[in-house]
VEXMI-147138 format. One record per residue: residue number from 1; residue in three letters; x, y, z of N, C-alpha, C in turn. Coordinates in steps of 0.02 Angstrom, whole numbers. Layout:
(NUM; ALA; (X; Y; Z); (X; Y; Z); (X; Y; Z))
...
END
This chain:
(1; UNK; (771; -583; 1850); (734; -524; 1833); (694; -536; 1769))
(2; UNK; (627; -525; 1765); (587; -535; 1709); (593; -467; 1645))
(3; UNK; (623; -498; 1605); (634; -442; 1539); (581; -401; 1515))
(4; UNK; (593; -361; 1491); (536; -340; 1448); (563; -340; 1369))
(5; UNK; (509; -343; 1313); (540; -356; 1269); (469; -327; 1231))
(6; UNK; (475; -266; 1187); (407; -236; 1139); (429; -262; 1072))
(7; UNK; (379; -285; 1052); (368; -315; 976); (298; -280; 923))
(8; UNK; (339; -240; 864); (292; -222; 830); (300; -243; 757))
(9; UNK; (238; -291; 740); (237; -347; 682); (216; -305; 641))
(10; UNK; (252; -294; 584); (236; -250; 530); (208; -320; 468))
(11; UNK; (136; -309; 414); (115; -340; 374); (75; -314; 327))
(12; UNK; (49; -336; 261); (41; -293; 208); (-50; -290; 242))
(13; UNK; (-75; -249; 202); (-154; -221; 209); (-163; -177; 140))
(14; UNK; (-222; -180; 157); (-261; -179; 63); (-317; -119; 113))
(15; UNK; (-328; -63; 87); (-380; -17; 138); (-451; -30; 102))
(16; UNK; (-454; -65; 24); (-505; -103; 17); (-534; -185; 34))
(17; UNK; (-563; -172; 93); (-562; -251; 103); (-506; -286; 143))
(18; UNK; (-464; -291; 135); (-416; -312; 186); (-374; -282; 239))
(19; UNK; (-428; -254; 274); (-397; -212; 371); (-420; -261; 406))
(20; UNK; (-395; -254; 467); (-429; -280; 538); (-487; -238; 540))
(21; UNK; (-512; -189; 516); (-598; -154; 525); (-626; -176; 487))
(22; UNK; (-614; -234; 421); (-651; -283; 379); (-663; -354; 413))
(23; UNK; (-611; -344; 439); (-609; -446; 450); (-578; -467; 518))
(24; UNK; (-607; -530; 523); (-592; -515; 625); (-507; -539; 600))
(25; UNK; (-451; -543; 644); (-416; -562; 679); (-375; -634; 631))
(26; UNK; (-413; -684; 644); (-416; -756; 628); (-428; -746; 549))
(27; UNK; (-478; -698; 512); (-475; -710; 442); (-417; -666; 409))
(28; UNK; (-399; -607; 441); (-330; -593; 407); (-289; -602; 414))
(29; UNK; (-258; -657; 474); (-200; -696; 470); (-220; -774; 444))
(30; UNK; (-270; -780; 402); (-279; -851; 376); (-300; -828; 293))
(31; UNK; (-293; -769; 280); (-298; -743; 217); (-259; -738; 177))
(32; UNK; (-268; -780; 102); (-210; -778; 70); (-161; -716; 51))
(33; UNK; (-193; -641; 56); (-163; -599; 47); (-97; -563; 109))
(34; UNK; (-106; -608; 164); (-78; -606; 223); (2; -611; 203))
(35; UNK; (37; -557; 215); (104; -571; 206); (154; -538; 263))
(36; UNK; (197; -568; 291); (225; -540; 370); (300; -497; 319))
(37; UNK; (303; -446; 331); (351; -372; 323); (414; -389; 355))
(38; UNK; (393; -370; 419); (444; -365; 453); (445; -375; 544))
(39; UNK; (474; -363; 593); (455; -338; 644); (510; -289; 674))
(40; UNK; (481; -263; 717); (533; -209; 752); (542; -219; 812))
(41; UNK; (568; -201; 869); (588; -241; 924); (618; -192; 975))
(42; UNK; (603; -215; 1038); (669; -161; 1082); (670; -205; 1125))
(43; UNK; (731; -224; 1148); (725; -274; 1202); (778; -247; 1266))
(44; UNK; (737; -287; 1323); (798; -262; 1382); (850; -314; 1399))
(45; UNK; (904; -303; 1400); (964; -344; 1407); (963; -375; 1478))
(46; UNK; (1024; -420; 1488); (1045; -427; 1562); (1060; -372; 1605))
(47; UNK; (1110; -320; 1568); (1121; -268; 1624); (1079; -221; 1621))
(48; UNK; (1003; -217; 1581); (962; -153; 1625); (942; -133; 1549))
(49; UNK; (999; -115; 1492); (1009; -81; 1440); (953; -117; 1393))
(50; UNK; (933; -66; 1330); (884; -112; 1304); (930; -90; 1245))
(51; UNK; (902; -160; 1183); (928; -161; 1112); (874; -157; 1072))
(52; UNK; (855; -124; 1023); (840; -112; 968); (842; -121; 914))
(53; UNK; (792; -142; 853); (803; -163; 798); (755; -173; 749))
(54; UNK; (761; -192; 691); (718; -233; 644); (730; -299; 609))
(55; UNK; (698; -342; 611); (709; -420; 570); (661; -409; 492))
(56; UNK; (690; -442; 466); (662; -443; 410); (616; -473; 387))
(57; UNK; (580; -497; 334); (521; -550; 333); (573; -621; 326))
(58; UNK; (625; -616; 301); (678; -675; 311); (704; -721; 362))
(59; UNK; (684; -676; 425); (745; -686; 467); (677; -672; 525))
(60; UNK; (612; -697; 526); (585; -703; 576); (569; -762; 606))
(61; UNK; (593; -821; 566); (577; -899; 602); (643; -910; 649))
(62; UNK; (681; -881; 631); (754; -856; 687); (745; -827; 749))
(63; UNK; (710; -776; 736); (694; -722; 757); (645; -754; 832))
(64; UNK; (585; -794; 792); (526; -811; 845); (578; -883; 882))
(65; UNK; (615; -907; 859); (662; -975; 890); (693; -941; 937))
(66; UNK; (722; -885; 952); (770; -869; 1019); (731; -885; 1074))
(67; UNK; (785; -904; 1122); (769; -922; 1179); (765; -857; 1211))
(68; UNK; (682; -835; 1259); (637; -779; 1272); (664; -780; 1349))
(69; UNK; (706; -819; 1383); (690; -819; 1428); (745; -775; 1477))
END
């Protein structure tokens, strides 16, 4: 059964100059002011049930390493 799994990447923004309605895509994740928060998450389990949560800016190279499958 193919999971579903919603991911919402929380990161800092500046409303002068540094939004996605300033800069495409590619320059504010290659911008030094670019800093990753957090993310939030809901995922669906094996039996049906989904889990919920937040990772920290610590604990997201963990986080992106689990096995998705």
């Amino acid at each position: 059964m193919l999971k579903k799994i919603y991911i919402d990447i929380e990161c800092f923004y500046d409303s002068e100059g540094y939004t996605l309605k300033d800069l495409s895509l590619t320059e504010y994740l290659r911008d030094p002011r670019f800093k990753l928060l957090g993310c939030g998450y809901y995922i669906q389990l094996d039996d049906g049930t989904f889990e919920y949560g937040w990772v920290k800016e610590d604990g997201m190279k963990e986080f992106a390493a689990l096995d998705w499958k």
